[in-house]
C-alpha positions as CSV (number, residue, x, y, z in Angstrom):
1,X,0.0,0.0,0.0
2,X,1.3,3.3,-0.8
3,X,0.7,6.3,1.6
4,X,0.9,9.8,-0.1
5,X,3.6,11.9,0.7
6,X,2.5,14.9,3.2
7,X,4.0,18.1,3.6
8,X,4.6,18.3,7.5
9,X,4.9,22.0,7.8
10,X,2.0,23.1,6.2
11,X,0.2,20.1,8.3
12,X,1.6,21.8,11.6
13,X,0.4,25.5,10.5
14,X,-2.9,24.5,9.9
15,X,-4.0,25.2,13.7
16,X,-1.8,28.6,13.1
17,X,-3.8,29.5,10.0
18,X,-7.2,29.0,11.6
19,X,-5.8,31.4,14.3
20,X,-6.0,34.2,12.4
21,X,-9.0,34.1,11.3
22,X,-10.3,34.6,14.7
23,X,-8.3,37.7,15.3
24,X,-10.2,41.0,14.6
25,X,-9.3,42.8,12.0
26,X,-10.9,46.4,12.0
27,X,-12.3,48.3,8.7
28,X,-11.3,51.7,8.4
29,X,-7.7,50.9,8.9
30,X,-4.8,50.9,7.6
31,X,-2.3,47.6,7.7
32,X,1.2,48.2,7.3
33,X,2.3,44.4,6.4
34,X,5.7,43.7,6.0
35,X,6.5,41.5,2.7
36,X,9.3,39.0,2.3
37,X,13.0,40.5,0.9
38,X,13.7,37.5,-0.9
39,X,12.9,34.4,0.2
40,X,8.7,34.1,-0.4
41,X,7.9,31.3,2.3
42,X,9.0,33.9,4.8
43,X,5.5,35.6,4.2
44,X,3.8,35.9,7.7
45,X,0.5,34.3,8.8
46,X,-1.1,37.3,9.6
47,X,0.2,39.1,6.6
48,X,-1.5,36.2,4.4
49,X,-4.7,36.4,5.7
50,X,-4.9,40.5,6.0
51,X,-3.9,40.8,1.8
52,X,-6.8,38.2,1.4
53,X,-9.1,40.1,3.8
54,X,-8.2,43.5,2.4
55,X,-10.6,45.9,0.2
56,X,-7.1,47.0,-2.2
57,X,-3.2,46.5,-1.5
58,X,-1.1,49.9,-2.0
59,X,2.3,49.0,-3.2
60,X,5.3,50.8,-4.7
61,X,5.5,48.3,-7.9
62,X,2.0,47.1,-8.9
63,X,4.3,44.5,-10.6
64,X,6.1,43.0,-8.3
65,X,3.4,42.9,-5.7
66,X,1.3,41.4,-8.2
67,X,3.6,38.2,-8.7
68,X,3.8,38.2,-4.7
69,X,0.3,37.7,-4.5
70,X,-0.1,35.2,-7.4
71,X,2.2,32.8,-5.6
72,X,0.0,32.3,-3.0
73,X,-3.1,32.7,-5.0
74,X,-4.5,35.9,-4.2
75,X,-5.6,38.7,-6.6
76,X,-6.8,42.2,-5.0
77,X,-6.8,45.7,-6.8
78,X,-3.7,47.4,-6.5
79,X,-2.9,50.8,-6.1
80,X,0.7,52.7,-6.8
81,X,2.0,54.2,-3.9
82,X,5.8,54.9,-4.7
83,X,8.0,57.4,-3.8
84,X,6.8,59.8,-6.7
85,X,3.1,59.6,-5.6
86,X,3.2,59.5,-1.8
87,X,1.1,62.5,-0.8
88,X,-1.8,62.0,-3.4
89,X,-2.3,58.2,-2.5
90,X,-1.9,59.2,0.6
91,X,-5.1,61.7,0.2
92,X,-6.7,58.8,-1.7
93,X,-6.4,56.0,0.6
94,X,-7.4,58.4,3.6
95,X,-10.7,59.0,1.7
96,X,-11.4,55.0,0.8
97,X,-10.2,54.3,4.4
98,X,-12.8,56.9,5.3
99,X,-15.2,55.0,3.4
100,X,-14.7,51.8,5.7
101,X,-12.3,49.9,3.7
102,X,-9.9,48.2,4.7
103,X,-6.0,48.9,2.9
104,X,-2.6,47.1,3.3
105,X,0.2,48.4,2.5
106,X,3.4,46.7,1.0
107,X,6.6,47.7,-0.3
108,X,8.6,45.8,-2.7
109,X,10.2,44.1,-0.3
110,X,10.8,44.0,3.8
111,X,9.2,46.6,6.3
112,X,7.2,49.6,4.4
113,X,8.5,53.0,5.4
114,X,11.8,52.1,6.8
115,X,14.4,53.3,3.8
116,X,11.3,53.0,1.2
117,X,8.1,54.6,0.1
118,X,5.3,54.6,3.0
119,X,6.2,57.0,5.8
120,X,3.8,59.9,4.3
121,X,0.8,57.6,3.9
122,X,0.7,56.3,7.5
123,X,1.4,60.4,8.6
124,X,-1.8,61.3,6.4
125,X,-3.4,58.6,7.9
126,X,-2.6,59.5,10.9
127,X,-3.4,63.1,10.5
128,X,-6.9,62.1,9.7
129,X,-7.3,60.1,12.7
130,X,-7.8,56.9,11.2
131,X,-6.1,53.9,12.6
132,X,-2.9,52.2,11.7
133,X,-1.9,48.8,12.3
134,X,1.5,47.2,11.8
135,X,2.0,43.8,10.5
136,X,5.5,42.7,11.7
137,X,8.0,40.9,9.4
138,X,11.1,40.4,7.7
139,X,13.7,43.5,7.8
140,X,16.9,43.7,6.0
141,X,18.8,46.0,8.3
142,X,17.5,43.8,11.7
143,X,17.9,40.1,9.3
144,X,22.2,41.6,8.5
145,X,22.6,42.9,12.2
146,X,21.5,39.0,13.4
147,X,24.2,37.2,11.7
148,X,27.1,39.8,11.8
149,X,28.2,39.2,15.0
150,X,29.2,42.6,15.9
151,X,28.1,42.9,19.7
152,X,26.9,46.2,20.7
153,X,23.4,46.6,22.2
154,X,23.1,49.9,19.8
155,X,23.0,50.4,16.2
156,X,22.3,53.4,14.0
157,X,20.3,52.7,10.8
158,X,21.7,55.4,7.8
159,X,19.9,53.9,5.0
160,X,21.1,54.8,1.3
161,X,24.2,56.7,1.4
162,X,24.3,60.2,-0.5
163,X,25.5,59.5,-4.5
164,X,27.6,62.1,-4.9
165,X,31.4,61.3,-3.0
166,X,31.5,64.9,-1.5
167,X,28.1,64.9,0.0
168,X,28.9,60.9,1.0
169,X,32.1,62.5,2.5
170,X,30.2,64.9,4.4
171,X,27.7,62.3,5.9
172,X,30.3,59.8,6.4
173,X,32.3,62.4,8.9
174,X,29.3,63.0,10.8
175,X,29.1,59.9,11.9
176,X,32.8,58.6,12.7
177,X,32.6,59.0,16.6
178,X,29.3,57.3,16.9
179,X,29.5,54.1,19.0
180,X,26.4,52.3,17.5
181,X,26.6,49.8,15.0
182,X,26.1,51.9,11.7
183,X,23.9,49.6,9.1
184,X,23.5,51.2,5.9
185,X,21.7,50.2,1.9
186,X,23.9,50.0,-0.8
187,X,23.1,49.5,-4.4
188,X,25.5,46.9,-6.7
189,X,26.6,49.5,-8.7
190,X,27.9,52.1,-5.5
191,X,29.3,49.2,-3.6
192,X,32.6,49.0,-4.4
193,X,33.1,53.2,-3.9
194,X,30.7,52.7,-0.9
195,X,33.6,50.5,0.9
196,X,36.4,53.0,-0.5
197,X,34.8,55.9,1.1
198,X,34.5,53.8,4.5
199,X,37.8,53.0,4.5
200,X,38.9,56.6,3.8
201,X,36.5,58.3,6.3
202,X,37.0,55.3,9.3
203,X,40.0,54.0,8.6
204,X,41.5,50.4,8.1
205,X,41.0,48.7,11.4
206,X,37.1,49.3,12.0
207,X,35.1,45.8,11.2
208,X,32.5,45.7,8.7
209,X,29.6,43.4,7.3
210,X,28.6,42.9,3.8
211,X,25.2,41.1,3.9
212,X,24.5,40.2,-0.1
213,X,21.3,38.8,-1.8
214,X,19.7,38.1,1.8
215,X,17.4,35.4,2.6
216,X,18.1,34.5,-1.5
217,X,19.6,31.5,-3.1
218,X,22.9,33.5,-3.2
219,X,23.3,35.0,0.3
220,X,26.5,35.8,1.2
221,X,27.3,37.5,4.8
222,X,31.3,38.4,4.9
223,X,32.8,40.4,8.0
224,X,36.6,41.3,7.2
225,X,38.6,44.6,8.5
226,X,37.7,48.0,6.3
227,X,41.5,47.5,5.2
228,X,40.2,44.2,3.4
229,X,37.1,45.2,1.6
230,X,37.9,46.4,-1.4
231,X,39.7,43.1,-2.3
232,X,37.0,41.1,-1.3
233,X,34.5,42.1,-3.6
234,X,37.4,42.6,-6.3
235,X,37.8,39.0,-6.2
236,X,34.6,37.9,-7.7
237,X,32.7,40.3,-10.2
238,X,29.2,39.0,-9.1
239,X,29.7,40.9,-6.0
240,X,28.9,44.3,-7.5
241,X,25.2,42.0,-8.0
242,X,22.3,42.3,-5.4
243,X,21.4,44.8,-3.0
244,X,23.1,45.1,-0.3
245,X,23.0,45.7,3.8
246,X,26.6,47.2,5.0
247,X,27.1,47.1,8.5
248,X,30.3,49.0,10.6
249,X,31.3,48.3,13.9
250,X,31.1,51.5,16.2
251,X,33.5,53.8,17.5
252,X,35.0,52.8,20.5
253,X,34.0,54.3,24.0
254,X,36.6,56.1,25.8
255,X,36.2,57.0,29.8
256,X,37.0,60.8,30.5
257,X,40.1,60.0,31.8
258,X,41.3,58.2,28.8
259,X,40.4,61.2,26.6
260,X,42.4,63.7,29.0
261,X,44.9,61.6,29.1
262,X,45.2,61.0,25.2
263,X,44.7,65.1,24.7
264,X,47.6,65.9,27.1
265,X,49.6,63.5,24.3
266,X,48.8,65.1,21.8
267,X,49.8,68.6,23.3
268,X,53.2,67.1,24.0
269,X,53.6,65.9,20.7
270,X,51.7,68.7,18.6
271,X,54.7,70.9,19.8
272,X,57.7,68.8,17.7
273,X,54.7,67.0,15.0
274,X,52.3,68.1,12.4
275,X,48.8,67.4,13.3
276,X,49.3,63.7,11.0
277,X,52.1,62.3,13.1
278,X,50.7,63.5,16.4
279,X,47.6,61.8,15.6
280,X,49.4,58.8,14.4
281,X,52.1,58.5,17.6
282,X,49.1,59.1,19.7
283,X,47.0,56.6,18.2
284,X,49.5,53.8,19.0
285,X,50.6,55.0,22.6
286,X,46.7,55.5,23.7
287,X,45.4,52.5,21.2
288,X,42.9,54.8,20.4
289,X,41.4,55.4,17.1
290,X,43.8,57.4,14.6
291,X,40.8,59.3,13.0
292,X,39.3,61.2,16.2
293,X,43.0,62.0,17.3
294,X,43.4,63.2,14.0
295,X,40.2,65.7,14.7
296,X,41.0,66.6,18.2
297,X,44.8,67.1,17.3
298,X,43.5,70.0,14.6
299,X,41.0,71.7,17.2
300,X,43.7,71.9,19.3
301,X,46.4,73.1,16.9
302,X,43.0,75.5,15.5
303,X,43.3,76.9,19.3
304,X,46.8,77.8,19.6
């Protein structure tokens, strides 16, 4: 006798799925679901059963969130709500939400508003007093942070980088004496200058994470030293493929007395050095980073 062949996860969910159906799920409102960012089958429950329950999905690529919902057999209307668009499907969906629809709303992929299109629709809705309910789910930045073992109880989310290298420069700077993790986006085609620019701005010691193609058949997570990026993705062109998540260990904490103790070095040294080989001498007496010495060496050469 043969027995069929049963698929043991979807026979376990099956308690799960009726679950949700049970939960209330209030018109008027607006659902914020969360979408995978590569791999489909990490769609939520709840997410399932709210783009099957809702009156009309708004999405930044009708296209794409059309083949999302085809693979799991749903077809709603769809309405564009990209980055170009925001505040009049903002006032649109207000008015149908007004009307005692329900809406969800999707990126193209991972957590709506965080980095992409969204953040002025939930404000309008908002500002009209309707409700808003998130819809938990996958997240690049949070997914990268998991696996990069880069232990700090802090991190900083940046987003997309400025294009332009002067204005990168600029933004770069700003943030070399923060302690937090720093987790930034990256296109393929920036990534390579992306690294260069770290380097240049933080120096070759600071650790940093390239998370590629997440959750996708080809992920690749890679931690090395900022000295060693640019050869690592020059040793295989199909790592300027895939968006990315870049993550950079933080700057390190110093005590008060450590930073007194490092600006009365400089002082002493600032007085036979240029501000370069203070910083430098300083940085390997104090083990401190070369980069901020470098900064407080020219304030206090500025104040002389």
């Amino acid at each position: 006798m043969t027995v069929p062949s049963t698929n043991p996860v979807s026979i376990a969910a099956l308690p799960v799925l009726g679950e949700t159906a049970l939960q209330t799920y209030p018109t008027a409102t607006l659902y914020v679901v969360a979408t995978p960012i590569g791999n489909v089958t990490d769609i939520g429950l709840r997410a399932l059963h709210v783009l099957a329950l809702a009156d009309a999905i708004a999405c930044e690529d009708t296209r794409n969130t059309a083949q999302l919902m085809g693979r799991f057999g749903l077809s709603k209307p769809l309405v564009a709500a990209h980055m170009h668009n925001e505040r009049e499907a903002g006032e649109a969906i207000v008015r149908r939400l007004q009307a005692g629809e329900r809406i969800a709303l999707v990126s193209d992929a991972g957590t709506p508003a965080v980095s992409d299109p969204g953040a002025k629709i939930v404000d309008a809705v908002r500002a009209a007093g309707l409700r808003v309910v998130p819809l938990p789910g996958a997240s690049a930045a949070v997914t990268a942070l998991s696996a990069s073992g880069l232990v700090n109880d802090q991190f900083h989310f940046v987003g997309f980088l400025p294009s332009k290298a002067k204005q990168r420069e600029t933004a770069l700077t700003a943030l070399r004496t923060a302690t937090a993790t720093l987790v930034f986006y990256e296109a393929p085609h920036r990534i390579v200058e992306c690294a260069q620019a770290l380097l240049e701005v933080f120096g070759p010691a600071r650790q940093v994470v390239f998370a590629r193609e997440l959750t996708k058949l080809f992920e690749e997570i890679h931690r090395c030293p900022l000295a060693d990026a640019p050869a690592w993705l020059a040793a295989d062109a199909h790592r300027e493929k895939g968006e990315y998540v870049v993550l950079l260990e933080g700057a390190m904490e110093q005590t008060d007395a450590q930073e007194a103790d490092a600006e009365r070095i400089l002082k002493i040294l600032l007085a036979e050095c240029s501000v370069k080989q203070a910083a430098s001498l300083a940085a390997q007496i104090t083990g401190m980073k070369k980069n901020a010495l470098y900064d407080r060496a020219l304030a206090l050469k500025d104040a002389d």
